[in-house]
C-alpha beads as a LAMMPS data file, in Angstrom:
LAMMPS data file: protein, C-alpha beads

103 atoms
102 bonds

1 atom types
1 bond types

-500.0 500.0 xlo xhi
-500.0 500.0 ylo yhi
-500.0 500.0 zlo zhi

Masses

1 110.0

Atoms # bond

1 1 1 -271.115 428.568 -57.359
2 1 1 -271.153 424.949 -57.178
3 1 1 -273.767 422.272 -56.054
4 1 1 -273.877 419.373 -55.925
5 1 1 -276.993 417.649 -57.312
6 1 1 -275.802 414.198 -57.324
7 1 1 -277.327 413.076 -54.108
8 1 1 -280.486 414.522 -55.295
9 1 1 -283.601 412.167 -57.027
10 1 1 -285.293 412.420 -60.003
11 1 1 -288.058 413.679 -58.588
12 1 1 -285.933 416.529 -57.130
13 1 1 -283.781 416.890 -60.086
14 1 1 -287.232 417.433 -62.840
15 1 1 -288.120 419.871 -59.917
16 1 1 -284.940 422.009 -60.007
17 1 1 -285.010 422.225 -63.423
18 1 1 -288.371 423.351 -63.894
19 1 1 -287.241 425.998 -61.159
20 1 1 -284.167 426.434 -63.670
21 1 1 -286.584 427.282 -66.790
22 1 1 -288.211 429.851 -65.131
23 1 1 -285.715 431.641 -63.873
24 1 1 -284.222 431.422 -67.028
25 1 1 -287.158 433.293 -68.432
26 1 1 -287.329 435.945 -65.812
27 1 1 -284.154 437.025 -65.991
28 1 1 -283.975 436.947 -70.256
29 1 1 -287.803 439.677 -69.498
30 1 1 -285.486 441.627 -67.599
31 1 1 -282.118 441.915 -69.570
32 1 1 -284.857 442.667 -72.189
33 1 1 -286.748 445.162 -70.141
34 1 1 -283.193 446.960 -68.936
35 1 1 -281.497 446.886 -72.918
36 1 1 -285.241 448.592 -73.740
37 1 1 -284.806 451.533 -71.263
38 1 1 -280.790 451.662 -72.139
39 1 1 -282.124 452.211 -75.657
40 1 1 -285.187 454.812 -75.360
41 1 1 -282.716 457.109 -72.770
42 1 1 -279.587 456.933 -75.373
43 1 1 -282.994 458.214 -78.253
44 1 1 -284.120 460.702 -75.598
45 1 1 -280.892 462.098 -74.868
46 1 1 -279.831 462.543 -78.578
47 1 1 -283.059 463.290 -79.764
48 1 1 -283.941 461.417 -82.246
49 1 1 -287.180 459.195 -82.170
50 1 1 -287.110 455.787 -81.843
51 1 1 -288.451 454.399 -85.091
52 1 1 -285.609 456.353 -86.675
53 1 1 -283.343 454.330 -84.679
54 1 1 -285.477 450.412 -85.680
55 1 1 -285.005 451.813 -89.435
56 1 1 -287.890 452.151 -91.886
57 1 1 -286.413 448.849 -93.603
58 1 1 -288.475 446.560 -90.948
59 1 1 -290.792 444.493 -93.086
60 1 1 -294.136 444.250 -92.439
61 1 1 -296.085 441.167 -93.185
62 1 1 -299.415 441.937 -94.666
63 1 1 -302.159 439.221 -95.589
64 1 1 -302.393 438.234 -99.072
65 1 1 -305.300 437.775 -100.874
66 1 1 -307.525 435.071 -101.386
67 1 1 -307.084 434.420 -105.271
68 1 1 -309.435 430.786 -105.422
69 1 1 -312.092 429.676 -103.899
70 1 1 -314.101 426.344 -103.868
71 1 1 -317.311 427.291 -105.500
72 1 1 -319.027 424.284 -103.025
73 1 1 -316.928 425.086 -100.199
74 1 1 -315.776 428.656 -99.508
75 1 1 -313.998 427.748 -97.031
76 1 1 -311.574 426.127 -99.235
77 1 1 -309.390 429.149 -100.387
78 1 1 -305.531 429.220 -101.628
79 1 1 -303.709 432.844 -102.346
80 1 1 -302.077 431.211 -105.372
81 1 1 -298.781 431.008 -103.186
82 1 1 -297.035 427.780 -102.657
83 1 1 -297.983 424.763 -103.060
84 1 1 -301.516 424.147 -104.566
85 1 1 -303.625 422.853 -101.877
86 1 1 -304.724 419.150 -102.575
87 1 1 -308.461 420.216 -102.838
88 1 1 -306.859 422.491 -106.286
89 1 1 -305.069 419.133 -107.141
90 1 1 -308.121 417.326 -106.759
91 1 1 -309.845 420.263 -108.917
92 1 1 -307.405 420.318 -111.470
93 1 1 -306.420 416.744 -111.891
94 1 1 -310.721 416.021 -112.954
95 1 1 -309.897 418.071 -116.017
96 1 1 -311.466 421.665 -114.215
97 1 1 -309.758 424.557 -114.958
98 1 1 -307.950 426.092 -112.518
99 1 1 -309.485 429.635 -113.453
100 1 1 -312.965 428.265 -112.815
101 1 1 -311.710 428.653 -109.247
102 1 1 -310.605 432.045 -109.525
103 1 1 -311.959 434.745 -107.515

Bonds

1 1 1 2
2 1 2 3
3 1 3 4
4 1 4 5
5 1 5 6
6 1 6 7
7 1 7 8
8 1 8 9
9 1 9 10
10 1 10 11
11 1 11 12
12 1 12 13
13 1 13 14
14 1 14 15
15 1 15 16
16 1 16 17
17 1 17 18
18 1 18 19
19 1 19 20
20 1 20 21
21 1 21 22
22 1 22 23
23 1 23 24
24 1 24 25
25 1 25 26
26 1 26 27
27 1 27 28
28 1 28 29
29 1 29 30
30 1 30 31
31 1 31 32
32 1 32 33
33 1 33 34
34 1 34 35
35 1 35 36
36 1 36 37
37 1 37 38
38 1 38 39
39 1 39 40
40 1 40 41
41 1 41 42
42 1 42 43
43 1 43 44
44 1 44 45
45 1 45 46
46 1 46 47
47 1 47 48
48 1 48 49
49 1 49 50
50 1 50 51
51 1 51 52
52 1 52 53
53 1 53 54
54 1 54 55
55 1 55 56
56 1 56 57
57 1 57 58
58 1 58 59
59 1 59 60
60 1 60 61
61 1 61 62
62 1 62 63
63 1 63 64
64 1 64 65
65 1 65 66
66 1 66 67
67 1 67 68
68 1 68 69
69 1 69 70
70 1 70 71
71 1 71 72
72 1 72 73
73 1 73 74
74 1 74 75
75 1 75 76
76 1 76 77
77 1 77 78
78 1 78 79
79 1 79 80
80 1 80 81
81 1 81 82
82 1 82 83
83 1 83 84
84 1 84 85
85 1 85 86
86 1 86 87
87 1 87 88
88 1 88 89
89 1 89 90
90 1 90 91
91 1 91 92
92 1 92 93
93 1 93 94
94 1 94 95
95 1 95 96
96 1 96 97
97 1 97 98
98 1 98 99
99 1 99 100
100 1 100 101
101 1 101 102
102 1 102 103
């Protein structure tokens, strides 16, 4: 297929495009939608479940705890991961200890 979309304005092209994006995203649901039902009929048909088929190996992201706390502000809370939050810098760099913080 080809069109020509020189003779076309701005105004036209922005509109075509837009047109463009969403088709773009119907048709990526469907090949989605169609590999899904592929899938779950090749499980059915051999019989074995579908999770066996994902693998146990998926990880899981699970929340971590809250290891500090502001003791003015609990809203102020850091796990401990990454970088120290600059309210801990703050804390620390006063001469606090950091395990006055801990919860």
């Amino acid at each position: 297929m080809n069109v020509n979309i020189s003779g076309l304005s701005l105004l036209e092209l922005r509109a075509l495009q837009e047109q463009i994006k969403q088709e773009v995203k119907k048709r990526e649901h469907e090949d989605v939608a169609k590999a899904r039902e592929q899938i779950l009929a090749i499980a059915q048909k051999v019989g074995i479940p579908l999770k066996d088929i994902m693998g146990s190996d998926a990880r899981v992201k699970t929340a971590v705890a809250v290891r500090y706390r502001h003791p003015s502000d609990p809203s102020l809370q850091w796990t401990g991961r990454g970088r120290q939050p600059k309210w801990v810098k703050d804390w620390v760099g006063s001469g606090k200890a950091l395990d006055a913080l801990r919860v």
